[in-house]
TORDRENBA-411965 format. One record per residue: residue number from 1; x, y, z of N, C-alpha, C in turn. Coordinates in Angstrom, 1 decimal, decimal comma. Example, Ala and Ser with C-alpha at 12.3 -4.5 7.8 and 13.67 -1.06 7.14 Angstrom:
! TORDRENBA-411965
PT   k  neast nnorth    nup caeast canorth   caup  ceast cnorth    cup
PT   1   13,2   -5,7    7,8   12,3    -4,5    7,8   13,2   -3,3    7,8
PT   2   12,8   -2,2    7,1   13,7    -1,1    7,1   12,9    0,0    7,9
! end
This chain:
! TORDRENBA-411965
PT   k  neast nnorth    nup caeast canorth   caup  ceast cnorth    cup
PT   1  -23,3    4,5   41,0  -24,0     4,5   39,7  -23,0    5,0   38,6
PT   2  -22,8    4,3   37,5  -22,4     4,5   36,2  -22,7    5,6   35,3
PT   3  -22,0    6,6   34,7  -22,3     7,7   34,3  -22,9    7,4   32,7
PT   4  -23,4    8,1   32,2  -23,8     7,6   30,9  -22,4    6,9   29,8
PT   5  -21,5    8,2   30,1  -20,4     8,3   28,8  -19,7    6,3   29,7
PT   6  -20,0    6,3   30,9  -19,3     5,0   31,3  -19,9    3,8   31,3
PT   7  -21,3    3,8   30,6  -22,3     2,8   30,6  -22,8    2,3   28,9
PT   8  -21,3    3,4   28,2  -21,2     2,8   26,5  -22,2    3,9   25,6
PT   9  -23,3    4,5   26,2  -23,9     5,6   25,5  -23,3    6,3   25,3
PT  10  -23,6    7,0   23,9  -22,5     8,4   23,7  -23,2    9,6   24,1
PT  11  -22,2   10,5   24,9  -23,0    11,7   25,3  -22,2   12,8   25,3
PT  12  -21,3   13,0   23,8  -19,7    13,8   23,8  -19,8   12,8   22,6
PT  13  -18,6   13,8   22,0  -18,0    13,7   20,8  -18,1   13,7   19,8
PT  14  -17,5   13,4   18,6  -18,5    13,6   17,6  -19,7   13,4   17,3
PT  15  -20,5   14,7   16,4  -22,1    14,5   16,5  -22,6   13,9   15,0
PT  16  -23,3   13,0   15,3  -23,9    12,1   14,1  -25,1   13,0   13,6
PT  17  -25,4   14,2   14,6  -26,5    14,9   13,9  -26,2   16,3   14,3
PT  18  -26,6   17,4   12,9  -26,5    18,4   13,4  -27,6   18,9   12,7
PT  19  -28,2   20,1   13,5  -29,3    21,5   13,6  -29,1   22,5   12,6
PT  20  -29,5   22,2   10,9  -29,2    23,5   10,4  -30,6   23,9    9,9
PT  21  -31,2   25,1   10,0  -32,1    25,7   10,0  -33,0   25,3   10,2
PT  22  -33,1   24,8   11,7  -34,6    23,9   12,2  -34,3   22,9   11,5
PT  23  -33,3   21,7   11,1  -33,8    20,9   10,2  -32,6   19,6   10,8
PT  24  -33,1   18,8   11,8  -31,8    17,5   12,1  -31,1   16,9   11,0
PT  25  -30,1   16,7   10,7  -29,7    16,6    9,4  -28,1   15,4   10,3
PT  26  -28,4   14,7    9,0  -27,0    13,4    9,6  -25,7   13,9    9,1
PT  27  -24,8   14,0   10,3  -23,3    14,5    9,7  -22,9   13,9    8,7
PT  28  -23,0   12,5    8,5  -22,3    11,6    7,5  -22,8   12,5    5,9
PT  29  -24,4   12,3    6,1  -25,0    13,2    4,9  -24,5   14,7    4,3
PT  30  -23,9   15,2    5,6  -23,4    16,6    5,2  -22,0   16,4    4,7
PT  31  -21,0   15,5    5,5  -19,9    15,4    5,1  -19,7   14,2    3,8
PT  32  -20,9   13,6    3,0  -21,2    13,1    2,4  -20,6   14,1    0,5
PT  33  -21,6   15,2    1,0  -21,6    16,4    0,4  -20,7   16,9    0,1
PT  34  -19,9   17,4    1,2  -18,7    18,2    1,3  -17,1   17,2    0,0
PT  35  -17,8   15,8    1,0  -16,6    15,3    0,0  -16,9   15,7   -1,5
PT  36  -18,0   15,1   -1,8  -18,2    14,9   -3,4  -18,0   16,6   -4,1
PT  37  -18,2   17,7   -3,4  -17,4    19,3   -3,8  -16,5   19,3   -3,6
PT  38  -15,5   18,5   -2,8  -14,1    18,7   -2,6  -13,7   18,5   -3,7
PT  39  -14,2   16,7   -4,2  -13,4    16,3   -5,0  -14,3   16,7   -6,4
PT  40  -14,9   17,4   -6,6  -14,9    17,8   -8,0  -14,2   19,4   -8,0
PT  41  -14,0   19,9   -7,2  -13,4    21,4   -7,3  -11,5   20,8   -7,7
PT  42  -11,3   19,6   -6,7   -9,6    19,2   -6,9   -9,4   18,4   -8,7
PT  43  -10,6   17,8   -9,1  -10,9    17,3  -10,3  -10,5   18,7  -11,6
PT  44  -11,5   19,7  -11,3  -11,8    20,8  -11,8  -10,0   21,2  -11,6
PT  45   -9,5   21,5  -10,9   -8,4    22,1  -10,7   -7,3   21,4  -11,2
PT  46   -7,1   19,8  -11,6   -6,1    19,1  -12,0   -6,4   19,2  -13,4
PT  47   -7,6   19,1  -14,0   -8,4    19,8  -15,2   -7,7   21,1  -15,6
PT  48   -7,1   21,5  -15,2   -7,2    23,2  -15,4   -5,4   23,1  -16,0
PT  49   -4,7   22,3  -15,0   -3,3    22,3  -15,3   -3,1   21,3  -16,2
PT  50   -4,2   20,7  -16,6   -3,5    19,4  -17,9   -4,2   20,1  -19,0
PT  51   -4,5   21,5  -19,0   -5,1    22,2  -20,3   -6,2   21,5  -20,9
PT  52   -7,0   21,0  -19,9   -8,7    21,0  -20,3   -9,8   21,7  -19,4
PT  53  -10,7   21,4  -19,9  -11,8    22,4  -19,6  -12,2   22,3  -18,4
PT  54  -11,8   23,0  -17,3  -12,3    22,7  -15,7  -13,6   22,4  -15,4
PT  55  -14,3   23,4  -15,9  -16,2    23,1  -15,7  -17,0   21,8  -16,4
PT  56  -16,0   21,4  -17,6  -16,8    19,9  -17,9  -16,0   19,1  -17,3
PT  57  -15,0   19,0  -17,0  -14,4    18,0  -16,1  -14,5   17,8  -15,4
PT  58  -15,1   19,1  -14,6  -15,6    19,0  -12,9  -17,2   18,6  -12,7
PT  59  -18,1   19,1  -13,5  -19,5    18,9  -13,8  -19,3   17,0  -14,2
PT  60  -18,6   16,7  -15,1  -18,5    15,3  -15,5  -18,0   14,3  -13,9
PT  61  -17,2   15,0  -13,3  -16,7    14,1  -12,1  -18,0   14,2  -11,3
PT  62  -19,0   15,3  -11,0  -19,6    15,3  -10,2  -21,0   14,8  -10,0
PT  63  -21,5   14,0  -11,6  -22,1    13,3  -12,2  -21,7   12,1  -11,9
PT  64  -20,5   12,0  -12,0  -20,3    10,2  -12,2  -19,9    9,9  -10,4
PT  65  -19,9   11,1   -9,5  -20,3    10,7   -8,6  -21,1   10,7   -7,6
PT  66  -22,5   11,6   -8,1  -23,3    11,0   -7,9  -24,1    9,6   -8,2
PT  67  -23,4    9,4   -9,3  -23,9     8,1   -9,9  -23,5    7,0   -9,2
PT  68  -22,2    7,1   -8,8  -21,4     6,4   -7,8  -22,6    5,4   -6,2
PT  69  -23,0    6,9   -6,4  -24,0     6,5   -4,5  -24,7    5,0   -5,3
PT  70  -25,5    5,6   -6,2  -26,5     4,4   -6,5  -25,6    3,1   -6,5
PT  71  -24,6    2,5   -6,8  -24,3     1,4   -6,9  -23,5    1,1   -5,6
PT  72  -22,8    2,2   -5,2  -22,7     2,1   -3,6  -23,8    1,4   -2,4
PT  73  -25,0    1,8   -2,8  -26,1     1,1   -2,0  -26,3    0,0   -2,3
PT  74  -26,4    0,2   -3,7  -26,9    -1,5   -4,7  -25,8   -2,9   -3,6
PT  75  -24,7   -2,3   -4,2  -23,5    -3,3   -2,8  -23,8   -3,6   -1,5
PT  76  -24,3   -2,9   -1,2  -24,4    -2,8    0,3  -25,6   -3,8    0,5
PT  77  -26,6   -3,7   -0,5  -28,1    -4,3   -0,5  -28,1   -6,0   -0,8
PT  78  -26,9   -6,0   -1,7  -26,5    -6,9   -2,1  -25,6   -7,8   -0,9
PT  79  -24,8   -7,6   -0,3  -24,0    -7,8    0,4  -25,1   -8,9    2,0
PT  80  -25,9   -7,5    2,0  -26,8    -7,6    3,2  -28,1   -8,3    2,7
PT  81  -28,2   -8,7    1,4  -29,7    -8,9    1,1  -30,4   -9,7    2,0
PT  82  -30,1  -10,8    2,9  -30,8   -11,5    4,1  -31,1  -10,8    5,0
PT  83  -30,5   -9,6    5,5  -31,3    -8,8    6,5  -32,1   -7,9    6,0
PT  84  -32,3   -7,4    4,7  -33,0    -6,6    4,3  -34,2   -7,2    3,5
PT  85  -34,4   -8,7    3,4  -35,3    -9,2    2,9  -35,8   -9,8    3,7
PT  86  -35,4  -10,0    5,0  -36,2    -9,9    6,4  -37,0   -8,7    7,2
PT  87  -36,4   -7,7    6,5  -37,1    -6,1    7,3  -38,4   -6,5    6,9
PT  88  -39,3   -7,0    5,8  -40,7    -6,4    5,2  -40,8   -5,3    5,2
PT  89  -39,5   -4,6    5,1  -40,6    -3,4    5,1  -40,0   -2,4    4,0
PT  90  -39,9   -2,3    2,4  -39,8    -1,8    1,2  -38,4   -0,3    2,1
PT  91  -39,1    0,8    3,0  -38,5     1,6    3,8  -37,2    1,5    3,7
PT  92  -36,4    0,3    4,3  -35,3    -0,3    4,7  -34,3   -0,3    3,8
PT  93  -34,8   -0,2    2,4  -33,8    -0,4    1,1  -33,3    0,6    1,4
PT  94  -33,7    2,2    1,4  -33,1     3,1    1,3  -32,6    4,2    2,3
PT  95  -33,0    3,3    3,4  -32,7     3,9    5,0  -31,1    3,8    5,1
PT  96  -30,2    4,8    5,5  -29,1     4,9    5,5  -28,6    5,5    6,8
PT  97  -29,2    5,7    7,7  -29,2     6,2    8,9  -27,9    5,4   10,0
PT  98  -28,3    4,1    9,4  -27,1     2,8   10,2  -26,1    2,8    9,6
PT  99  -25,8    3,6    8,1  -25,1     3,3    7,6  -25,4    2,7    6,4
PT 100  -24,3    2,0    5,6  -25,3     1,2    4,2  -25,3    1,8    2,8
PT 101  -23,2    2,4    2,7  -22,7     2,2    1,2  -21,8    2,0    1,2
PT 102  -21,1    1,5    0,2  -19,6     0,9    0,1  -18,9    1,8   -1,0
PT 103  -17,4    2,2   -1,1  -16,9     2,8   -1,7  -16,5    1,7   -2,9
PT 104  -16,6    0,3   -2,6  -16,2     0,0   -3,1  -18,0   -0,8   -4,8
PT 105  -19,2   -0,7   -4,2  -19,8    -0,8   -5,1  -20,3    0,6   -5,8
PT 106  -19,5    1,6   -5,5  -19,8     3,1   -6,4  -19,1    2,6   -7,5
PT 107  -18,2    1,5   -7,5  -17,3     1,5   -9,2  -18,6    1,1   -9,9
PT 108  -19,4    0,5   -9,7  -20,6    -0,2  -10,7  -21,4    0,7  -11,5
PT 109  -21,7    1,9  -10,8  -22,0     2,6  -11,3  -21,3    4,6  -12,2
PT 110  -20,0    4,1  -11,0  -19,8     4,9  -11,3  -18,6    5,1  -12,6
PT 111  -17,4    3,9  -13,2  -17,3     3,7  -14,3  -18,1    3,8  -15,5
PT 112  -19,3    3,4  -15,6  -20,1     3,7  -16,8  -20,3    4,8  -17,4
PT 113  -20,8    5,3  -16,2  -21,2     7,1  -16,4  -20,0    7,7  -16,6
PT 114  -18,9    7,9  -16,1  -18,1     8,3  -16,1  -17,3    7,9  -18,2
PT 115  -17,3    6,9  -18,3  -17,1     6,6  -19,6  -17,8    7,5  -20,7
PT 116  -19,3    7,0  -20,6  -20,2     8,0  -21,4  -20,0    9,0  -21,2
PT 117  -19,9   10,0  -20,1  -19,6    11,6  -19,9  -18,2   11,9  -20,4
PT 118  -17,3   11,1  -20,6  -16,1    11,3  -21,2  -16,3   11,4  -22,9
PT 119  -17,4   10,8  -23,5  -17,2    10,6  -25,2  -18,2   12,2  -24,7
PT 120  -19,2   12,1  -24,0  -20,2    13,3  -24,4  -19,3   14,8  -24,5
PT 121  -18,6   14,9  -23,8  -17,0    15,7  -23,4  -16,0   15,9  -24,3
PT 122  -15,6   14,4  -25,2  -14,7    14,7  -26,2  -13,6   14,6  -25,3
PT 123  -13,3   13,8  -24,1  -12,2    13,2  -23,6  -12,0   12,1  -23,3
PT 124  -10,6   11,9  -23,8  -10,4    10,0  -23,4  -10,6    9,5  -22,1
PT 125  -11,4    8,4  -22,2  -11,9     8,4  -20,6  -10,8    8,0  -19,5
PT 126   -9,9    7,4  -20,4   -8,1     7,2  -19,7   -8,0    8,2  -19,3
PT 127   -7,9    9,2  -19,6   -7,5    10,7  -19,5   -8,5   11,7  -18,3
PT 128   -9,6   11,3  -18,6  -10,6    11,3  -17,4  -10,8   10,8  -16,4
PT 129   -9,9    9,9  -16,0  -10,4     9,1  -14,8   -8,8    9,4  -14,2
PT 130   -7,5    9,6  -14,6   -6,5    10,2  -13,9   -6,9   11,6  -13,6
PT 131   -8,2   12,6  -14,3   -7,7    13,7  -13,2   -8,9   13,6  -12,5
PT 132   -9,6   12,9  -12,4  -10,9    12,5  -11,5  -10,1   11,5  -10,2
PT 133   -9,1   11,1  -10,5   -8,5    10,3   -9,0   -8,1   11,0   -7,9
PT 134   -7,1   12,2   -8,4   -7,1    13,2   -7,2   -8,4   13,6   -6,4
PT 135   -9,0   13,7   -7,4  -11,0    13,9   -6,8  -11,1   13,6   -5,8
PT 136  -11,1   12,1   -6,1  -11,2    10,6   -5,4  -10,5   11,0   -4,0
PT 137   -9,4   11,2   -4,2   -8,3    11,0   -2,9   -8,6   12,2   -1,6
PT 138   -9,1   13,4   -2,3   -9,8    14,5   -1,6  -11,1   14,3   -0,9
PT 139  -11,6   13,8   -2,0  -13,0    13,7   -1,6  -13,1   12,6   -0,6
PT 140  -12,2   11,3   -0,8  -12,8    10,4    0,0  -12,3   11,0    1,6
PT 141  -11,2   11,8    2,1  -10,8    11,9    3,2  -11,9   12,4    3,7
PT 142  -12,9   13,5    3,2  -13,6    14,0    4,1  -15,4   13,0    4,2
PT 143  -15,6   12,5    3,0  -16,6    11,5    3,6  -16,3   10,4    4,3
PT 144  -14,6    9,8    4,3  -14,7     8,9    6,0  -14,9    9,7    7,5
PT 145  -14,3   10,9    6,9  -15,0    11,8    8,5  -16,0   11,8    8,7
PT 146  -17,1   11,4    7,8  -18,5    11,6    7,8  -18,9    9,9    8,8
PT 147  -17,7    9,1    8,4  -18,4     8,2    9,1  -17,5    8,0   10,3
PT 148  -16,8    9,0   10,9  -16,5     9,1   11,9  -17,4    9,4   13,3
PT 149  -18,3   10,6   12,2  -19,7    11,4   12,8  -20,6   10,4   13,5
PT 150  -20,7    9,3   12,4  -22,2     8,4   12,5  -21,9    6,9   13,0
PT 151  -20,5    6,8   13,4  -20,3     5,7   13,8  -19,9    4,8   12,7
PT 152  -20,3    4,7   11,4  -20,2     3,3   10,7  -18,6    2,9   10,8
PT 153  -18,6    2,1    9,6  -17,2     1,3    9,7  -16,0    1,9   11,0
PT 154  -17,1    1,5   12,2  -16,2     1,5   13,5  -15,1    0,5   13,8
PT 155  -14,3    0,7   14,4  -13,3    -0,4   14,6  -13,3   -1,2   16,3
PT 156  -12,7   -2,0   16,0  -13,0    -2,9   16,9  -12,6   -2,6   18,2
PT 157  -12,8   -3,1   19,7  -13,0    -2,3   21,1  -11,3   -2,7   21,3
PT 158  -10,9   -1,8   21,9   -9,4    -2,4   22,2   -8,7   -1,4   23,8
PT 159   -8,3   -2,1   23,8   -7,7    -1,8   25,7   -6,3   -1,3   25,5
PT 160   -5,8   -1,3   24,1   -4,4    -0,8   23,5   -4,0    0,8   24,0
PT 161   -3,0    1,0   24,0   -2,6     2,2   23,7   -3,3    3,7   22,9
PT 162   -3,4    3,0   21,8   -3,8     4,0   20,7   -5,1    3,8   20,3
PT 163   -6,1    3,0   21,1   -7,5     3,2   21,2   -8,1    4,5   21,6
PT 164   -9,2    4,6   20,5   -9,8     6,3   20,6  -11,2    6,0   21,0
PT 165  -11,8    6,9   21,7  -13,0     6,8   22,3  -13,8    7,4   21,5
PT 166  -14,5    6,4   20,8  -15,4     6,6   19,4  -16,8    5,9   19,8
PT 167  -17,7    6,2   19,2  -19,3     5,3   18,9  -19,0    5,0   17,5
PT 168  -20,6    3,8   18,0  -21,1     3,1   16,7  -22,2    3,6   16,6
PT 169  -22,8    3,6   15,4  -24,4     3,8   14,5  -25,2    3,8   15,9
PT 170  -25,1    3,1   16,8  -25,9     3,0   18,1  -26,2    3,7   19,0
PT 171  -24,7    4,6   19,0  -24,1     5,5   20,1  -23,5    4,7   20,8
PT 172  -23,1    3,9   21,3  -22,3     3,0   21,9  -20,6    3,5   22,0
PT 173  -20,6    3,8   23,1  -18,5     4,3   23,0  -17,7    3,5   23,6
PT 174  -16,6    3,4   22,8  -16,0     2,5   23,4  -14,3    2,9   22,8
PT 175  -13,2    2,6   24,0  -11,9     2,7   23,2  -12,2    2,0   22,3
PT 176  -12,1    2,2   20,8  -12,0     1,7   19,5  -10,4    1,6   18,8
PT 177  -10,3    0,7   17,9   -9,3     1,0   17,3   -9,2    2,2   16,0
PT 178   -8,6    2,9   15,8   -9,1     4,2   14,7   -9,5    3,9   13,5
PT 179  -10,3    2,8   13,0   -9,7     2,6   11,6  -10,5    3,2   11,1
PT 180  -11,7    4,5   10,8  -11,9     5,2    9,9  -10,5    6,6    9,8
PT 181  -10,0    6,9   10,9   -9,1     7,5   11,1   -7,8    7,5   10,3
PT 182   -7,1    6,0   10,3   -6,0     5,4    9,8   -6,7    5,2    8,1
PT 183   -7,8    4,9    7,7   -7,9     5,1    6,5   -7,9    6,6    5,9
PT 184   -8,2    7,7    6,8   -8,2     9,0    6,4   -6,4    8,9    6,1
PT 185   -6,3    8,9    7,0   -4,5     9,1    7,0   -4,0    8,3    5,7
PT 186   -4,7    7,1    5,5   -3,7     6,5    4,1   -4,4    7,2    2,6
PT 187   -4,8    7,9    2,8   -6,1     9,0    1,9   -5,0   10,0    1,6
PT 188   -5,1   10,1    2,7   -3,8    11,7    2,5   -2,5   11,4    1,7
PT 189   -1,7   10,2    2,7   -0,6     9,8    1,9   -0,7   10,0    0,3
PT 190   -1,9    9,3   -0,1   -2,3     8,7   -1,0   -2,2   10,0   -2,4
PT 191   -2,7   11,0   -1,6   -3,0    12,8   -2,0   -1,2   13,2   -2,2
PT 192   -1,1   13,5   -1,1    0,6    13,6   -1,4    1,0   12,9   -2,6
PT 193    1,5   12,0   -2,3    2,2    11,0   -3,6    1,8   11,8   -4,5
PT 194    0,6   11,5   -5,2   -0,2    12,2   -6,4    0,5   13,3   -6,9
PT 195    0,2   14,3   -6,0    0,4    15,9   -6,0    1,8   15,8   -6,3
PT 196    2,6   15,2   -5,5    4,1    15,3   -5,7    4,1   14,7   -6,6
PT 197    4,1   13,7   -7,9    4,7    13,3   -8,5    4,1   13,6   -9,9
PT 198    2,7   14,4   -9,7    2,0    15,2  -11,0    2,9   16,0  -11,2
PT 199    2,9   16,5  -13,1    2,9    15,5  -13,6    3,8   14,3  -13,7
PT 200    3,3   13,0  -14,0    4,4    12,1  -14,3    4,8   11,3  -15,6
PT 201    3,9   11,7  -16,6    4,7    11,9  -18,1    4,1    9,9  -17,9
PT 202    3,6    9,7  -17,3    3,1     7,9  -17,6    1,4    8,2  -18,4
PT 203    1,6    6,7  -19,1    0,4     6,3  -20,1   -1,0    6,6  -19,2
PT 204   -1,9    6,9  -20,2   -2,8     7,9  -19,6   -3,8    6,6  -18,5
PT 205   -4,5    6,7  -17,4   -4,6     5,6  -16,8   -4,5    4,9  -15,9
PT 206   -2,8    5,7  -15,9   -2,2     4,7  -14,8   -2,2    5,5  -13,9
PT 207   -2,5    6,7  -13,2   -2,5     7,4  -11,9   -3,6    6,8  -11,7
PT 208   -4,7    6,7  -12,1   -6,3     6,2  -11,9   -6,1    4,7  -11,1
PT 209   -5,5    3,9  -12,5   -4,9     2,7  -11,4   -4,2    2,2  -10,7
PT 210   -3,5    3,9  -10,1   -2,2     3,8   -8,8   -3,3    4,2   -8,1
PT 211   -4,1    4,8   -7,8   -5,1     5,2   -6,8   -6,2    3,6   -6,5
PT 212   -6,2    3,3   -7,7   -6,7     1,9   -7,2   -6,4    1,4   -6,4
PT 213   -5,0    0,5   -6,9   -4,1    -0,1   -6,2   -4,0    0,2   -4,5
PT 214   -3,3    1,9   -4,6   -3,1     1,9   -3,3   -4,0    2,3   -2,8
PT 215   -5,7    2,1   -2,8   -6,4     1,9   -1,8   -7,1    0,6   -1,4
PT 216   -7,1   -0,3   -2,7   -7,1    -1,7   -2,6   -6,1   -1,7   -1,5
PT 217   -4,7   -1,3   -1,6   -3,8    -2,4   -0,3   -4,5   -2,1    0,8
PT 218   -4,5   -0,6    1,3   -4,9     0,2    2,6   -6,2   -0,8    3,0
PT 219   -7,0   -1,0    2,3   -8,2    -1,7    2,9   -7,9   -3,0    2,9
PT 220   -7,6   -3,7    2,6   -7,0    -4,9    3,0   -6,5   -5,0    4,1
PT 221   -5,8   -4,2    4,7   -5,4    -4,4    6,0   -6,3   -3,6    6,7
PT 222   -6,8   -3,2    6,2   -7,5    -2,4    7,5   -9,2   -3,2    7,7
PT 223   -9,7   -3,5    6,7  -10,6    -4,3    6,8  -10,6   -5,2    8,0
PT 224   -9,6   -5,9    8,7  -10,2    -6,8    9,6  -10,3   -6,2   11,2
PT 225  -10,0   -4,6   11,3   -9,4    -4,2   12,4  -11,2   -3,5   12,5
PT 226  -12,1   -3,4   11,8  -13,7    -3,7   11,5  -14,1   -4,0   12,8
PT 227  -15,1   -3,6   13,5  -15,6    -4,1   14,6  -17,1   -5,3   13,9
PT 228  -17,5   -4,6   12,9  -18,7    -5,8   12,3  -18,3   -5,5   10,5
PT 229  -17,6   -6,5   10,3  -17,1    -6,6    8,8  -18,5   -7,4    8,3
PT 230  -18,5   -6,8    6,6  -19,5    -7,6    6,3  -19,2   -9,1    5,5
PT 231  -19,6  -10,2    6,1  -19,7   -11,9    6,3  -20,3  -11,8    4,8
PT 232  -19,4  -13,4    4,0  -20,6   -13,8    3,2  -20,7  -15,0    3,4
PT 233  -21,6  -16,1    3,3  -21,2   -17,1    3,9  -21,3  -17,6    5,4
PT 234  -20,9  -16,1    6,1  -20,7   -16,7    8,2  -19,3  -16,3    8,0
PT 235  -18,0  -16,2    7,0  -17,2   -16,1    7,0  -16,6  -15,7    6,6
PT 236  -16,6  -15,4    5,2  -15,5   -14,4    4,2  -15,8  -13,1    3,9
PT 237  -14,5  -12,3    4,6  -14,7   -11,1    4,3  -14,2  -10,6    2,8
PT 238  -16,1  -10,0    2,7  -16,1    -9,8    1,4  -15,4   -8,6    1,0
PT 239  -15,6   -7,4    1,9  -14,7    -6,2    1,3  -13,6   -6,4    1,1
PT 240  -12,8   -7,0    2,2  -11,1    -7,5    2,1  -11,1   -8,3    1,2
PT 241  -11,9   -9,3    0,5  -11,6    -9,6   -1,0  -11,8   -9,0   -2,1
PT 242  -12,4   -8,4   -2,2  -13,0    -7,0   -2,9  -11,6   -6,5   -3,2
PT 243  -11,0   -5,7   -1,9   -9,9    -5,1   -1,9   -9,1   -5,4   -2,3
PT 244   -8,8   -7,2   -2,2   -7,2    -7,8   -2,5   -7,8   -7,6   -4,1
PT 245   -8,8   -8,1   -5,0   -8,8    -8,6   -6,0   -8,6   -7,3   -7,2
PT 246   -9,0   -5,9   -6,4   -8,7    -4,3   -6,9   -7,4   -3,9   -6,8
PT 247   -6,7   -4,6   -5,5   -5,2    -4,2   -5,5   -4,7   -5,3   -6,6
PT 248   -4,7   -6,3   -6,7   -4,3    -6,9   -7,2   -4,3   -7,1   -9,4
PT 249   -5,9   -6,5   -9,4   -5,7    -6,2  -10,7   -5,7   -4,8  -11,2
PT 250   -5,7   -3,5  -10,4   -4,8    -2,7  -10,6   -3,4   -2,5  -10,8
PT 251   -2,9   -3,2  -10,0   -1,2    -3,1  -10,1   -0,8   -4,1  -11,3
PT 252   -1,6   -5,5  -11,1   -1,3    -6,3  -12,9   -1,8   -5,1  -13,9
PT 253   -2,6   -4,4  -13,7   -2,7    -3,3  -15,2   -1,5   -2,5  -15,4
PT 254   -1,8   -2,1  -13,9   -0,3    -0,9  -14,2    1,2   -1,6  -15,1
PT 255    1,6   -2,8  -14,4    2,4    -3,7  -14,8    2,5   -3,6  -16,3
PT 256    1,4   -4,1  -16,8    1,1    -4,4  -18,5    1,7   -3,0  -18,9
PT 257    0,6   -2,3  -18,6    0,9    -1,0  -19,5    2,3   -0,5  -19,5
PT 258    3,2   -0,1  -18,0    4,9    -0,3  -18,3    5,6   -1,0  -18,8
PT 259    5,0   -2,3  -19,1    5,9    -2,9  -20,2    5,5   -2,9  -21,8
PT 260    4,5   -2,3  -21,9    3,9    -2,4  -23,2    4,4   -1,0  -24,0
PT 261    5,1   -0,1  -23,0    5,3     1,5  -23,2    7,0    1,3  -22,8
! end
């Protein structure tokens, strides 16, 4: 007989749920949290060394990402609207348990707000969204751990070398390939660079759209290493176009503005 951990159930390893005061609570949700404090305390702190006000810059970052979630879902809803217009059941919109935001539809909501909190502030929102990127690069490492916790964007089963024994939303384990892992890691890079090369005396902007850029590339490739990418069509992966089209008109901004300076 087949032991559980050898029958694809997870029964070890990271826990998608944890016990805080009598109350089951989803790791992703916790580490959900943790990012969005990270990255407004690193916001707050980049704030501090460009001689602006850390508490509205950090209160302003942590607004515009909470604002972020809502359009994060809206994508996801959007993305998926055939299975979720099949649930009947209203519930389903905002059940996140399986998973069910994208980092990449938080820009819909979360540019706007972020704009307006910049005039309500009395800072250029150019100027606001470079020290809100470090944010970004903090914050996002520790909410992909979150989806390390709960399984989502798992990667695909692999008999390789460097296959990690991970679950899905399901509990399902399987040698996986790391790719919430390897996107932490290009997060970090991503942190470094920053850190090392603040300040860099460039037009205000362009660190915001060097953070674009280089997470547009990173998901581009890592997108198809996806154990269930999300299809539009039956066929085109839509995040990895998503990604090329942010890598791609990030780095044409950055472009403009160095020649225009």
């Amino acid at each position: 007989m087949r032991s559980r951990a050898e029958s694809g159930v997870a029964v070890s390893g990271f826990p998608r749920f944890l016990t805080i005061a009598g109350w089951r609570v989803n790791s992703y949700k916790i580490l959900l949290a943790v990012g969005i404090c990270v990255g407004t305390l690193a916001t707050a702190a980049m704030a501090d060394t460009a001689g602006l006000s850390p508490l509205r810059v950090g209160l302003t970052a942590m607004a515009s990402a909470l604002a972020g979630l809502i359009g994060a879902r809206i994508y996801h809803l959007l993305v998926h609207a055939p299975r979720y217009l099949g649930a009947g059941s209203p519930r389903a919109l905002w059940h996140t348990a399986s998973g069910g935001m994208s980092v990449f539809g938080a820009l819909l909501t979360f540019v706007p707000v972020s704009v307006i909190s910049a005039a309500v502030i009395d800072v250029p929102a150019a100027v606001l969204w470079d020290q809100m990127a470090v944010g970004v690069l903090a914050g996002g490492f520790c909410i992909r751990l979150g989806c390390v916790c709960n399984g989502c964007c798992a990667g695909r089963e692999t008999h390789g070398p460097f296959g990690v024994l991970l679950h899905d939303t399901l509990g399902v384990r399987k040698r996986r390939i790391p790719v919430q892992f390897l996107e932490m890691a290009w997060w970090v890079l991503g942190l470094a660079a920053f850190v090392g090369l603040w300040p860099t005396g460039t037009p205000a902007g362009s660190c915001a759209l060097a953070v674009l850029a280089w997470y547009g590339v990173g998901r581009f490739f890592l997108e198809p290493l996806r154990e269930s990418p999300a299809l539009i069509g039956g066929r085109v992966r839509i995040n990895q176009l998503v990604a090329l089209l942010i890598a791609v008109g990030a780095s044409g901004a950055l472009i403009l503005i160095a020649w225009r300076s």
